[in-house]
PDB file with SEQRES, HELIX, SHEET and CRYST1 records, atoms N, CA, C and O in Angstrom:
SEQRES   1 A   59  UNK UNK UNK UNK UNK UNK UNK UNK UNK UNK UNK UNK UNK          
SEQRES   2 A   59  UNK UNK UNK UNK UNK UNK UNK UNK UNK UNK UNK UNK UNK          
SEQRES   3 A   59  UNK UNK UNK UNK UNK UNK UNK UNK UNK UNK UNK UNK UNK          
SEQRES   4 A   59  UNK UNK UNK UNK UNK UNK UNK UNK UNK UNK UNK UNK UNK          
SEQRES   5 A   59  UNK UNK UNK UNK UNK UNK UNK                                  
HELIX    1 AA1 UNK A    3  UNK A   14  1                                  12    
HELIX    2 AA2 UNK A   19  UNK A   25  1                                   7    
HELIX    3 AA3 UNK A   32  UNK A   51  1                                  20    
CRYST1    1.000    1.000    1.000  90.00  90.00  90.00 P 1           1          
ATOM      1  N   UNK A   1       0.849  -1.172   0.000  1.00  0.00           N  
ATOM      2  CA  UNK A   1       0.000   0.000   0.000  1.00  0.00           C  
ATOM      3  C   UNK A   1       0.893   1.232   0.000  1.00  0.00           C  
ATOM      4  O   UNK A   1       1.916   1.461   0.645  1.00  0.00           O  
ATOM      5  N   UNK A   2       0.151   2.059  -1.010  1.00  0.00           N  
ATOM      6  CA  UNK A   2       1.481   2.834  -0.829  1.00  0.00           C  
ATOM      7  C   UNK A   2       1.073   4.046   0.100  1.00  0.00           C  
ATOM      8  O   UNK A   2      -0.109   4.251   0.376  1.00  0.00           O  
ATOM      9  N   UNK A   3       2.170   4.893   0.603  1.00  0.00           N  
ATOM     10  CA  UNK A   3       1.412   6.107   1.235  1.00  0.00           C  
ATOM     11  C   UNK A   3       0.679   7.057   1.434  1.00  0.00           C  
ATOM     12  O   UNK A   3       0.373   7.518   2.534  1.00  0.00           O  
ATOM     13  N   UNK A   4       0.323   7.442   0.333  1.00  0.00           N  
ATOM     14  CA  UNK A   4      -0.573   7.696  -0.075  1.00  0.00           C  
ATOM     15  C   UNK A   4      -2.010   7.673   0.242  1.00  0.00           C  
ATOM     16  O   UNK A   4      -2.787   8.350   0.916  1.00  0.00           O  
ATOM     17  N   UNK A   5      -2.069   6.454  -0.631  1.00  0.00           N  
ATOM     18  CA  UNK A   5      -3.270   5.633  -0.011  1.00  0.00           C  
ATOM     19  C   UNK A   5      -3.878   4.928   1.112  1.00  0.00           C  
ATOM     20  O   UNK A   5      -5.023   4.546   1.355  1.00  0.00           O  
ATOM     21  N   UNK A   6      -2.586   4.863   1.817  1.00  0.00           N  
ATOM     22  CA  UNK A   6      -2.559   4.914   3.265  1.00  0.00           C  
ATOM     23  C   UNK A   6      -3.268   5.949   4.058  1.00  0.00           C  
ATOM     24  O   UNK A   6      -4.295   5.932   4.736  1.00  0.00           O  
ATOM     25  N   UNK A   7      -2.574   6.666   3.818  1.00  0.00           N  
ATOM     26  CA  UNK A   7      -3.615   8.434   4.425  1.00  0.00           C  
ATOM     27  C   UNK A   7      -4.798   8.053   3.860  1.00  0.00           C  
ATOM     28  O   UNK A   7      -5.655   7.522   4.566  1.00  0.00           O  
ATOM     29  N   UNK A   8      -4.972   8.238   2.724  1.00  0.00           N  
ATOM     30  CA  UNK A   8      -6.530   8.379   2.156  1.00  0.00           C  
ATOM     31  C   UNK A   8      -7.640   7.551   3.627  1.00  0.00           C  
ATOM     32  O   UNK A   8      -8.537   7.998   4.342  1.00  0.00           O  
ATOM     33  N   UNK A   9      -6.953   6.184   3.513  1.00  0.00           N  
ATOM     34  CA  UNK A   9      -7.692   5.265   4.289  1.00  0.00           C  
ATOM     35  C   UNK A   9      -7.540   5.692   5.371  1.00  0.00           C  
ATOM     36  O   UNK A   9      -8.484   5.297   6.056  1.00  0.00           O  
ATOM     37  N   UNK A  10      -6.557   6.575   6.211  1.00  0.00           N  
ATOM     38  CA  UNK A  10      -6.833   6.740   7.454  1.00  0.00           C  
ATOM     39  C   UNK A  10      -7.942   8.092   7.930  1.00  0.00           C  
ATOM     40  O   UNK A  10      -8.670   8.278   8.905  1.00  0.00           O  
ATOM     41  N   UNK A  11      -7.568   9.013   6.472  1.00  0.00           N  
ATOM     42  CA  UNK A  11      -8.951  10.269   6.229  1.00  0.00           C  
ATOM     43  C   UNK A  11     -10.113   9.837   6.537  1.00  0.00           C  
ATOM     44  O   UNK A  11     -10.770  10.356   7.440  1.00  0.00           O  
ATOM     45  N   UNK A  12     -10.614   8.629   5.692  1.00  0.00           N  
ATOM     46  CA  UNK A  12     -11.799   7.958   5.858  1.00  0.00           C  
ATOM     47  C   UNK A  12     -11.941   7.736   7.356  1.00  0.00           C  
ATOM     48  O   UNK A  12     -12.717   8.313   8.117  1.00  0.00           O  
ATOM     49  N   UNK A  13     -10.945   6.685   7.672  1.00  0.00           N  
ATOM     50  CA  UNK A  13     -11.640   5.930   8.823  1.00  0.00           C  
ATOM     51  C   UNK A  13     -11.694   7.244   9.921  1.00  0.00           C  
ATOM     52  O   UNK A  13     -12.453   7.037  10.868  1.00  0.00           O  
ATOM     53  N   UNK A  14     -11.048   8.463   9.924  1.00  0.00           N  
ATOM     54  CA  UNK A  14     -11.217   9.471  10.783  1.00  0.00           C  
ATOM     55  C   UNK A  14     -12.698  10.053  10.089  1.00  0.00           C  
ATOM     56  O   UNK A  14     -13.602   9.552  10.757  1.00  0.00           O  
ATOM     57  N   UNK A  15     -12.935  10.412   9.638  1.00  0.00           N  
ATOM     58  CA  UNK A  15     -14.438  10.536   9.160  1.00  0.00           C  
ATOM     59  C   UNK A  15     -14.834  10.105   9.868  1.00  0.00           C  
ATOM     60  O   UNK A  15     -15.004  10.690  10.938  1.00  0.00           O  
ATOM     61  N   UNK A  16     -15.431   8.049   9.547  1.00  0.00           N  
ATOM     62  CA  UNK A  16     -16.299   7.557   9.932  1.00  0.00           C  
ATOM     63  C   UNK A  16     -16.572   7.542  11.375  1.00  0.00           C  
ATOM     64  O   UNK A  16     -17.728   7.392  11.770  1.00  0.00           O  
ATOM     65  N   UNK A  17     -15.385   7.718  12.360  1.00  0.00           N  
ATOM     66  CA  UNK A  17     -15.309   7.955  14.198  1.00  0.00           C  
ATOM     67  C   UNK A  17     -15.707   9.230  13.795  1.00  0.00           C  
ATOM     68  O   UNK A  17     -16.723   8.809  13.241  1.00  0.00           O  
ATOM     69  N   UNK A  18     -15.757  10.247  13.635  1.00  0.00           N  
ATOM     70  CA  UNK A  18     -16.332  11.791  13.645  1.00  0.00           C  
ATOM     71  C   UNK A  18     -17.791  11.576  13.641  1.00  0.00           C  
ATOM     72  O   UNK A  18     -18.568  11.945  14.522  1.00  0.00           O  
ATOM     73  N   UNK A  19     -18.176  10.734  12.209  1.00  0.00           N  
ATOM     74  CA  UNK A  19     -20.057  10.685  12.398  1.00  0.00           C  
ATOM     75  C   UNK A  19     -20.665   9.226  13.451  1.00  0.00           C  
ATOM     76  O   UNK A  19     -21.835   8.948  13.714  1.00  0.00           O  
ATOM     77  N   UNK A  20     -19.430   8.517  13.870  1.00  0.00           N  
ATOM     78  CA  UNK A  20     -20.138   7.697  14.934  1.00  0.00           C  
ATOM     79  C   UNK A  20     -19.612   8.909  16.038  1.00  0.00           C  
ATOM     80  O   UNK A  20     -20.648   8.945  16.703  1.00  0.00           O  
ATOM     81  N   UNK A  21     -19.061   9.536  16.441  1.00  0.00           N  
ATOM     82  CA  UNK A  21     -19.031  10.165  18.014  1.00  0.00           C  
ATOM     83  C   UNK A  21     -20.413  11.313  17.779  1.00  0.00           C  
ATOM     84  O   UNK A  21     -21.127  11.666  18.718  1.00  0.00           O  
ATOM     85  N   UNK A  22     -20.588  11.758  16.428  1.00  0.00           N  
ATOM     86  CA  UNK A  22     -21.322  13.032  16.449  1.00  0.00           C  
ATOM     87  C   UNK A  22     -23.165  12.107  16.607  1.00  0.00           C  
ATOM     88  O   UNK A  22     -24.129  12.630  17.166  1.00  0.00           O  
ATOM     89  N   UNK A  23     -23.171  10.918  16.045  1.00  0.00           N  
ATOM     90  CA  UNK A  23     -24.481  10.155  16.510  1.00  0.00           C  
ATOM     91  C   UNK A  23     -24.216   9.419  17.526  1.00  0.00           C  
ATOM     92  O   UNK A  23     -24.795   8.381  17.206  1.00  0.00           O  
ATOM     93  N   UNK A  24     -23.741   9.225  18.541  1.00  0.00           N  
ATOM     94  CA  UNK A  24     -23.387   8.849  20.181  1.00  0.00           C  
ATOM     95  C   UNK A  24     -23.628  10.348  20.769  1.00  0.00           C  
ATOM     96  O   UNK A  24     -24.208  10.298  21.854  1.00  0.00           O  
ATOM     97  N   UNK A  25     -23.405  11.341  20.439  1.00  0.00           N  
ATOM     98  CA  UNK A  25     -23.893  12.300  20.670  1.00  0.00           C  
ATOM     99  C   UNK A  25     -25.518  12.544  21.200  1.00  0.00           C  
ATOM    100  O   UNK A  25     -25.996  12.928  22.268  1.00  0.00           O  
ATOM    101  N   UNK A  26     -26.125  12.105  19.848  1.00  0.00           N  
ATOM    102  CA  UNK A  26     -27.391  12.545  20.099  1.00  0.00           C  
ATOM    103  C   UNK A  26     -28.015  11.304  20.776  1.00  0.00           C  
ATOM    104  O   UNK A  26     -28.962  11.788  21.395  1.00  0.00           O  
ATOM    105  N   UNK A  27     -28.013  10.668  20.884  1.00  0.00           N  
ATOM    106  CA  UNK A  27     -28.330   9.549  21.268  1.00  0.00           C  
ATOM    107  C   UNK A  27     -27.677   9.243  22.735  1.00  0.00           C  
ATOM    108  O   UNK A  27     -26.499   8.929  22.902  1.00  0.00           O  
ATOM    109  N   UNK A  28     -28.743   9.403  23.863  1.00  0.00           N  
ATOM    110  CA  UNK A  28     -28.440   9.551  25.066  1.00  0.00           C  
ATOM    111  C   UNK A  28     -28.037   8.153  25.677  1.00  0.00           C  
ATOM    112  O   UNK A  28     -27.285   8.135  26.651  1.00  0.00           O  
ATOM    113  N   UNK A  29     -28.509   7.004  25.142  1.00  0.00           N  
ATOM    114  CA  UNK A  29     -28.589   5.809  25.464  1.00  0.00           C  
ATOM    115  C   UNK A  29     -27.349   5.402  25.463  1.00  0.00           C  
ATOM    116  O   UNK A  29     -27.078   4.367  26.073  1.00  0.00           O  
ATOM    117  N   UNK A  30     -26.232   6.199  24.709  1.00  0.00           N  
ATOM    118  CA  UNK A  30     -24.530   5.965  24.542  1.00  0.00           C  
ATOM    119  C   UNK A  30     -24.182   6.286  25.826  1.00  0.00           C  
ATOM    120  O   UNK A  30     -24.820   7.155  26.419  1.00  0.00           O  
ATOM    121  N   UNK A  31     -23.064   5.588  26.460  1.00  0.00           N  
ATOM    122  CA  UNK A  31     -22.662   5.662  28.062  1.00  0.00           C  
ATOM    123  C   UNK A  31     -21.345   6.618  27.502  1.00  0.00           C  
ATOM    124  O   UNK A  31     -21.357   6.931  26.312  1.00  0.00           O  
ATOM    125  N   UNK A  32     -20.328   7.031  28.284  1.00  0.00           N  
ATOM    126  CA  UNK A  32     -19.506   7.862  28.434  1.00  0.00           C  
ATOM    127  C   UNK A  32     -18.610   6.954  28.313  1.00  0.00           C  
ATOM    128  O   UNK A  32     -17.733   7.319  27.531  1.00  0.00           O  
ATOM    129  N   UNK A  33     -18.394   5.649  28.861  1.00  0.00           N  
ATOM    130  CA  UNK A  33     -17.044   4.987  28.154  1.00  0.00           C  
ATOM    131  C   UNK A  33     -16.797   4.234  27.256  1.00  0.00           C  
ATOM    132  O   UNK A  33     -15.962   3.329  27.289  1.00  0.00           O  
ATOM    133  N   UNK A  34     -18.002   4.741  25.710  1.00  0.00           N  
ATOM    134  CA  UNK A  34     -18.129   4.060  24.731  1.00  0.00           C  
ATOM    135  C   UNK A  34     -17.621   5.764  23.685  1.00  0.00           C  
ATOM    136  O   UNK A  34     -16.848   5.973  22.750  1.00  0.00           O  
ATOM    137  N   UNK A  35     -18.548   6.628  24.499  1.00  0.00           N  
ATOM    138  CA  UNK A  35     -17.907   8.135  23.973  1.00  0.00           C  
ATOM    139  C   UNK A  35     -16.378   8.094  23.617  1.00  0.00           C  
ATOM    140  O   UNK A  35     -15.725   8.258  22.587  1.00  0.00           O  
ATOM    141  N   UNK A  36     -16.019   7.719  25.304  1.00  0.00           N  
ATOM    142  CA  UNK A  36     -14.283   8.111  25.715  1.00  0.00           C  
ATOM    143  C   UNK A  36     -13.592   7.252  24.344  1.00  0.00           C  
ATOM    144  O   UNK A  36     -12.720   7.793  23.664  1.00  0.00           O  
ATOM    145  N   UNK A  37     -13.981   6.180  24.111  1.00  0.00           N  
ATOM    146  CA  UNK A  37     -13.413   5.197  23.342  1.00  0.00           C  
ATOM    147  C   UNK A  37     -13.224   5.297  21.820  1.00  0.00           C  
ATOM    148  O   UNK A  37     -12.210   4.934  21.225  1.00  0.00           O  
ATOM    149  N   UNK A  38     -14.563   5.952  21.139  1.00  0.00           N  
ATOM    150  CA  UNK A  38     -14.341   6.480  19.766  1.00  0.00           C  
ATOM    151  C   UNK A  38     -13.683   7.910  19.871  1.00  0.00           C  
ATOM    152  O   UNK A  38     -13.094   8.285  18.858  1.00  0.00           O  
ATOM    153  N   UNK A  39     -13.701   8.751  20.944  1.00  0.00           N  
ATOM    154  CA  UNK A  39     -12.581   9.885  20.997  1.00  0.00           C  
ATOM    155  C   UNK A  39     -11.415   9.266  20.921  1.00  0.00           C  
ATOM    156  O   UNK A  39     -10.776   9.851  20.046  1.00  0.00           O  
ATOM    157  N   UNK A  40     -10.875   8.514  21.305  1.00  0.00           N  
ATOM    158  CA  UNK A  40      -9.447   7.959  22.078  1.00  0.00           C  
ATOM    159  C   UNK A  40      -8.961   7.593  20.397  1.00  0.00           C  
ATOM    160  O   UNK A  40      -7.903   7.921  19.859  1.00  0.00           O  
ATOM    161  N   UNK A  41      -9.962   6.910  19.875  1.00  0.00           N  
ATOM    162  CA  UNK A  41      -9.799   5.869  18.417  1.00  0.00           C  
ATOM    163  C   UNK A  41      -9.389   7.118  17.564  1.00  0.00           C  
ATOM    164  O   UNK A  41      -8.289   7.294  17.042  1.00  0.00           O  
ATOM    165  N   UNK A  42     -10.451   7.934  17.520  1.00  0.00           N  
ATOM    166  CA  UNK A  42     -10.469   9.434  16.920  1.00  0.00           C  
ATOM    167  C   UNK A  42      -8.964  10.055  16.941  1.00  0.00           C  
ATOM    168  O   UNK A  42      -8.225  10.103  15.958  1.00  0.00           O  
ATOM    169  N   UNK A  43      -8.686  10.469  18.106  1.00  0.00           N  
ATOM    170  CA  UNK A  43      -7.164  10.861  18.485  1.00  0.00           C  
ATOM    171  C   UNK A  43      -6.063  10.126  17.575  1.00  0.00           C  
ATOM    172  O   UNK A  43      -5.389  10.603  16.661  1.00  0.00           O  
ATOM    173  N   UNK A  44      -6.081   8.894  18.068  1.00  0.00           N  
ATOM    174  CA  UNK A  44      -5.001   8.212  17.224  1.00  0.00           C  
ATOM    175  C   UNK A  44      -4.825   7.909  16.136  1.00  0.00           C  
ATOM    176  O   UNK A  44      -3.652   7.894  15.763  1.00  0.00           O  
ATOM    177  N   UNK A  45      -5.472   7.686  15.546  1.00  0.00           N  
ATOM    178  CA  UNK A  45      -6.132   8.122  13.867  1.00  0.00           C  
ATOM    179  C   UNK A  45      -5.624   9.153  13.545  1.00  0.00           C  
ATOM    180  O   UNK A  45      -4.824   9.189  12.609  1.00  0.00           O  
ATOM    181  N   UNK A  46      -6.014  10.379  14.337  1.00  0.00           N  
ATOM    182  CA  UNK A  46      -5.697  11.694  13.719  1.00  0.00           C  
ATOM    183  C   UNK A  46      -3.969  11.896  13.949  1.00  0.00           C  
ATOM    184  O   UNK A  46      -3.322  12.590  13.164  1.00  0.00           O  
ATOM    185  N   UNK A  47      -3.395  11.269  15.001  1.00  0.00           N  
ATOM    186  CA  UNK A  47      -1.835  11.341  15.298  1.00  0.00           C  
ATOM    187  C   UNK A  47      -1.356  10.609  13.971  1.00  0.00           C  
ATOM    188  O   UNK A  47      -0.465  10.971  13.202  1.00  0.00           O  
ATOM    189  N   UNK A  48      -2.178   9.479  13.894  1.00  0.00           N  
ATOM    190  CA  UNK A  48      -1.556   8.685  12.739  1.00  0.00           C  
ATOM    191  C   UNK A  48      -1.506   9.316  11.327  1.00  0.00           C  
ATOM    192  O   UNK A  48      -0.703   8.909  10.487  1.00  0.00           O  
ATOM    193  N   UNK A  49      -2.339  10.272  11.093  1.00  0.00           N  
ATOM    194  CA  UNK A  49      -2.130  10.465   9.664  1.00  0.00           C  
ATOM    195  C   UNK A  49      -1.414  12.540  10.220  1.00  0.00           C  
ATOM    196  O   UNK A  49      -1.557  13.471   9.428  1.00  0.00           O  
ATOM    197  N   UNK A  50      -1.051  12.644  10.983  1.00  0.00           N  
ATOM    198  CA  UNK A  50      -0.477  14.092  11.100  1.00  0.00           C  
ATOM    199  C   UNK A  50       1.331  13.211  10.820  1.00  0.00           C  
ATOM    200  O   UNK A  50       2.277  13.735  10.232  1.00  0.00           O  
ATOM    201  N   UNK A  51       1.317  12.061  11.340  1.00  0.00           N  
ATOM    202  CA  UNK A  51       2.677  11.373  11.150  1.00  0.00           C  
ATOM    203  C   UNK A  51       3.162  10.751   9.859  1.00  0.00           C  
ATOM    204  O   UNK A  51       4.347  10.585   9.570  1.00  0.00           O  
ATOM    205  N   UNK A  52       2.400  10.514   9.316  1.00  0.00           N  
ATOM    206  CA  UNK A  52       2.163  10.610   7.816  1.00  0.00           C  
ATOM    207  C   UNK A  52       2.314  11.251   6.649  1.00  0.00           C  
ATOM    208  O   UNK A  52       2.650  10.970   5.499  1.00  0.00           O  
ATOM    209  N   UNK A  53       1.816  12.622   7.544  1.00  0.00           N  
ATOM    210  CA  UNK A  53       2.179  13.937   6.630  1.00  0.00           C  
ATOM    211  C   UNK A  53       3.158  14.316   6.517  1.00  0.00           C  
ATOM    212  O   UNK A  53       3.691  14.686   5.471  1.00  0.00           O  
ATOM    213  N   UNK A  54       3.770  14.292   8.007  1.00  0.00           N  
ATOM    214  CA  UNK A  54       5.306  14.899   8.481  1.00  0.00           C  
ATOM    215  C   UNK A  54       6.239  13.895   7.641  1.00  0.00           C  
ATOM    216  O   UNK A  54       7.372  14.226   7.991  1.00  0.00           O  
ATOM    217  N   UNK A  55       6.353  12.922   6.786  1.00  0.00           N  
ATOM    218  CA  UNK A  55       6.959  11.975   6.706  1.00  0.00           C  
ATOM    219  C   UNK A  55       7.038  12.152   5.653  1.00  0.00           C  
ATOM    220  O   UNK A  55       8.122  12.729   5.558  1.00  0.00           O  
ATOM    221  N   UNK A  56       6.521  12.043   4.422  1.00  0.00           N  
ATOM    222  CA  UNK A  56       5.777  12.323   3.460  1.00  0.00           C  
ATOM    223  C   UNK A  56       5.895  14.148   2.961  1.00  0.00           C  
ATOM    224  O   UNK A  56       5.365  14.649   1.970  1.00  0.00           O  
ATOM    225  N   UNK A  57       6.404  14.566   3.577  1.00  0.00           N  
ATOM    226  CA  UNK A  57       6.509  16.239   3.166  1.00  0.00           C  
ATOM    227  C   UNK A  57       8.848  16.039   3.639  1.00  0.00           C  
ATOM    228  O   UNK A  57       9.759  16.735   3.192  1.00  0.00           O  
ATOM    229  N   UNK A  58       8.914  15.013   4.484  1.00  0.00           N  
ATOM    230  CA  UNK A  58      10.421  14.731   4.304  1.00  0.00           C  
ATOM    231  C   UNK A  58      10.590  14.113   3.506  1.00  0.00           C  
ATOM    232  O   UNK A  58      11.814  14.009   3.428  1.00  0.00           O  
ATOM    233  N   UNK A  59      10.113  13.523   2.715  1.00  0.00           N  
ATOM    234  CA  UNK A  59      10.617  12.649   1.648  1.00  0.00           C  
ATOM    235  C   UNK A  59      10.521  13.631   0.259  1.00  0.00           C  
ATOM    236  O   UNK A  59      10.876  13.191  -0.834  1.00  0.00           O  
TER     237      UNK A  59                                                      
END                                                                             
């Protein structure tokens, strides 16, 4: 896979935790350590493709 496309896929999958935390949101029936958990997923995702960039702008 190249890098590229790597990011692409990690863009996405940061998306898709953005519209599951933003519908855990509305939806009260979501507990707080299912919240904490797609934030946490969210975070690292987003570290992962800022490390990506940095890498990728050295090359």
């Amino acid at each position: 896979m190249s890098m590229q496309s790597h990011l692409s896929e990690l863009q996405k999958r940061h998306e898709a935790l953005e519209q599951q935390i933003a519908e855990a949101l509305i939806h009260p029936s979501i507990d707080d350590l299912t919240l904490r958990e797609l934030k946490r997923r969210k975070l690292f995702v987003k570290d992962q493709i800022t490390r990506l960039q940095q890498a990728e702008s050295v090359h």
